[in-house]
N, C-alpha and C positions, 0 to 999 in steps of 0.2 A: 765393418760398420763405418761409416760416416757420418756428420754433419745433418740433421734431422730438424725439421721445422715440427713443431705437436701441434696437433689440434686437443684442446683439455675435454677430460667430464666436467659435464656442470652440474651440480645441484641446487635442487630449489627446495626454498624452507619459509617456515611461516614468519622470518625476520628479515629476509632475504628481498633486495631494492632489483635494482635495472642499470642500476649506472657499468654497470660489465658489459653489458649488449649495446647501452645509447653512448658511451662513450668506449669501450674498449674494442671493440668489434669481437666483443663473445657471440655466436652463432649459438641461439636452441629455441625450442619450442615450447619450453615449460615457460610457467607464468612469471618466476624470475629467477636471476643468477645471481644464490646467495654466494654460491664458491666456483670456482672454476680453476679444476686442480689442472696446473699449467706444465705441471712433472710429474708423473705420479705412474709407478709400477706397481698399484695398493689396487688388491682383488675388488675390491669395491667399486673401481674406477680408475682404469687405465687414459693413457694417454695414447694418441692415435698418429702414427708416422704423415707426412703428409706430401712429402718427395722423396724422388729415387726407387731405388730394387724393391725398399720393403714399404713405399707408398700401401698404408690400410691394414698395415699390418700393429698390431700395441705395441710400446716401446717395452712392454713387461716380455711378450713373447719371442723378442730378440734379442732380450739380456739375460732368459734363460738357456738360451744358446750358445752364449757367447758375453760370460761373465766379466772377461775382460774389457768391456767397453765405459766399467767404470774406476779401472784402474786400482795401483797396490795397495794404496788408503782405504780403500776400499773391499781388501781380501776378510778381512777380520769381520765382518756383518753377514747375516746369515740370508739377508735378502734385501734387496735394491734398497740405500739407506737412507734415504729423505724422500719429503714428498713436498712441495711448493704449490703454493695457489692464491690467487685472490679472494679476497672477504670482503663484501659489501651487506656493510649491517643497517637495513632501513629503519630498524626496531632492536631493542636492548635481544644478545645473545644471553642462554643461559648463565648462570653461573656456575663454573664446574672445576674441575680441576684433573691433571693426569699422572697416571701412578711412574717410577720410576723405570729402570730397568727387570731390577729385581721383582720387585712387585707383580711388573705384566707377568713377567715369564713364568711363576711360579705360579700366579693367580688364573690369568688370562690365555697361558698359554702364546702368548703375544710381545711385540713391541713397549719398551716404553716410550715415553713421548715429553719430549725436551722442545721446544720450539723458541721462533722469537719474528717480531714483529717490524714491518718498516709501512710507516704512515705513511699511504698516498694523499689524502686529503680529509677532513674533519670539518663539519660542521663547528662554529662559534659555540663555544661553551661544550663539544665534547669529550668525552671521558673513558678512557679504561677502569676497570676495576682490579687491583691488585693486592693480593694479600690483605694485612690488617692493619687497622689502626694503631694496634700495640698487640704486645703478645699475649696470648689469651689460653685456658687447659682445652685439650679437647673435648673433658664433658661440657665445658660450656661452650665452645665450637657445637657440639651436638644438642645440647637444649636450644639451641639460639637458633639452628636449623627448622624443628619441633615446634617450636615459640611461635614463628614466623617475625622474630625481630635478627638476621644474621646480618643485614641493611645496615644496622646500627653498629656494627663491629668492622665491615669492608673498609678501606682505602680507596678512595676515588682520586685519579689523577689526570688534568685537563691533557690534551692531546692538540697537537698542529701537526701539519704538512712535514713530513722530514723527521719525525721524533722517531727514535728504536728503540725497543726493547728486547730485553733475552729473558724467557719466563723457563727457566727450569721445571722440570717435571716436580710434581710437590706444593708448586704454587697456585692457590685460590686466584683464577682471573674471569675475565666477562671483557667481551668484547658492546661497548653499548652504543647506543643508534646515532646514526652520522658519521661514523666511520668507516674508513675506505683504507686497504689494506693489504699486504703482501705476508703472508707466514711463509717459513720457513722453516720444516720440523722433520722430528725424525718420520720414517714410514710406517705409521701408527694412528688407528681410530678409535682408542681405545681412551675412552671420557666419562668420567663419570660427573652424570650432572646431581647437581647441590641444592639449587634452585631455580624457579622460572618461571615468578613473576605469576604464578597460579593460570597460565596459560593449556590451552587445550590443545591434542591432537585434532587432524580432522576427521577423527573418529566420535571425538567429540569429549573422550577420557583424559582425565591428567596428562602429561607427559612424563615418564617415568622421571623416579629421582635413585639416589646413587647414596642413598648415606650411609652404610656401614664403611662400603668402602671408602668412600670420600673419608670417613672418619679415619680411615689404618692412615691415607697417602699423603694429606695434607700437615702442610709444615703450616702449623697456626701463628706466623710471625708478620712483622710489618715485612714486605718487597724492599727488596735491595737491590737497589742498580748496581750492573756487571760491567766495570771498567775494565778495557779493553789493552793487554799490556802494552806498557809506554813502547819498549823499545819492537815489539815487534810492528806498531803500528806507526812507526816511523820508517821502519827498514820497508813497510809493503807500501805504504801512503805514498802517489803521488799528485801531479795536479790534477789529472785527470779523473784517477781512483782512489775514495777512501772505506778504508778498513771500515766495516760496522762491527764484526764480532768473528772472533776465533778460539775457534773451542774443540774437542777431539771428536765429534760431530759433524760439522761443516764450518765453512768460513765461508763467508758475506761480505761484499765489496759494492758498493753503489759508484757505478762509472757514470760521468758526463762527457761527452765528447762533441767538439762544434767541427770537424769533420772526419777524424780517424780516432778509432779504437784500433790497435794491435796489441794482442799477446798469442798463447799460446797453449793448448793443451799436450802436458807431457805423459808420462808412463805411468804419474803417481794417480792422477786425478783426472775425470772428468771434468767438463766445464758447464753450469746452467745460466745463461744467457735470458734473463725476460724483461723484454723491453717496458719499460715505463711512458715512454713518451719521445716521440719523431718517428723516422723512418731512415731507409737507409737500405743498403746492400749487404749483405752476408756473403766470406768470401774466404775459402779453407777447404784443406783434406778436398780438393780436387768438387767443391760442390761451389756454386752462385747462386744466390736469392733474395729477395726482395725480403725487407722485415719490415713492422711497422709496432704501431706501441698497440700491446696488449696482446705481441705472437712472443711465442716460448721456443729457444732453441736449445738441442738438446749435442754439444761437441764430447766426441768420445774420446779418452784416456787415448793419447796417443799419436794424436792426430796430429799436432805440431803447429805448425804456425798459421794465426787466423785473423782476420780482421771484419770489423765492423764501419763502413763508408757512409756515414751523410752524420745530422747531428740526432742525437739521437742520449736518452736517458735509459741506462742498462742496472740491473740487478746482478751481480754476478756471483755464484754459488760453483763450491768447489767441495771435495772432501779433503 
């Protein structure tokens, strides 16, 4: 395996804007790109190799080949362990929430789903939704569902350009309109939605809702920001690249570079690479290519030393 540029699935939803196609250069035919998963070995929607040997082939069907390409951090997961994408929300996302580990597995037969968020840009006056205002029992979590007053209990928290967060599985969130967005989560689609805005399919029915379960998974508490250990994000921080979050999951690093990135994929970990913004050259494990903001590169466990040439804004993902 080598050094792989993706082409992402895109999905299109009825909250779902364009700024992925008029500014990211997402490629598709649907009427918009609410997500475009830019990593993603998830049956649902694979990611498409786009040079070299395995050009057109999913990046799912040569890591079950050859499980080694995401390295020994990565032995203990039972399938390819994160998935990355963009989120462009033109209109408020449900509100939902995703069950634990335990939970999926026993319940869902599945994934759980732990994620976390990095703001590309927000609309004036945009807002997450996170957990509660104060702590609340879950029958009145579930009356308040029922009610149609649960509005009156959320946490709403304004958002800018640059803001993170880490939403543990458990947590009440909503992604709502004017938000633009990078997740980063386990590989799992497994949501149970809470509510949503009494919005219809285009079948013309409800959209389903989720609340028994939503009732077992949700921690009915205020969000708690996850500060990120002092000292290891001093040992990894430098001027270039700073620590956003590490966790036994993945760790997140947002790189700036005004003409070289260099590091390094060793044995333990792969590397995910998605550009935010410029352009530049990709250059490692014996491959060259041209990258620009809004392409996804995918470096495999092993590969050793690699660099990124022009100025350029990176995401960087590891296990």
């Amino acid at each position: 395996m080598y050094p792989v540029k993706l082409k992402p699935y895109i999905s299109s939803t009825i909250w779902g804007g364009r700024r992925l196609i008029d500014e990211y250069g997402v490629e598709t035919d649907k009427e918009n790109a609410a997500e475009a998963w830019v990593l993603s070995c998830h049956p649902r929607g694979c990611g498409v190799i786009e040079n070299g040997e395995f050009k057109g082939r999913t990046l799912k069907s040569v890591y079950e080949e050859d499980r080694s390409i995401c390295g020994k951090n990565a032995e203990r997961f039972k399938e390819f362990p994160i998935l990355i994408k963009f989120i462009d929300a033109r209109d408020n996302l449900s509100i939902q929430v995703h069950p634990d580990e335990d939970y999926a597995r026993r319940v869902e037969n599945g994934a759980g789903k732990t994620e976390c968020w990095y703001i590309l840009d927000a609309d004036d006056g945009a807002e997450l939704i996170l957990g509660f205002k104060k702590e609340i029992s879950k029958a009145t979590f579930e009356n308040s569902i029922k009610d149609n007053t649960l509005l009156d209990h959320v946490s709403k928290v304004k958002v800018k350009k640059g803001d993170f967060f880490f939403i543990e599985a458990g947590t009440l969130h909503a992604i709502c309109k004017g938000v633009l967005l990078v997740e980063v989560q386990q590989n799992s689609d497994t949501t149970y939605r809470i509510y949503d805005y009494n919005r219809k399919s285009a079948d013309g029915k409800p959209r389903e809702l989720h609340i028994s379960k939503a009732v077992d998974v949700t921690q009915t508490l205020p969000y708690k920001m996850r500060k990120i250990d002092e000292c290891k994000a001093k040992e990894l921080n430098t001027e270039q690249k700073k620590l956003l979050t590490s966790c036994d999951l993945f760790n997140v690093s947002r790189v700036k570079s005004d003409s070289e990135y260099a590091s390094k994929a060793d044995e333990n970990s792969f590397v995910s690479l998605l550009f935010l913004d410029g352009e530049g050259v990709f250059e490692g494990g014996g491959e060259s290519f041209s990258v620009k903001k809004g392409e996804s590169v995918f470096v495999p466990a092993g590969t050793g030393n690699f660099k990124v040439i022009g100025k350029t804004e990176i995401l960087e993902t590891r296990i």
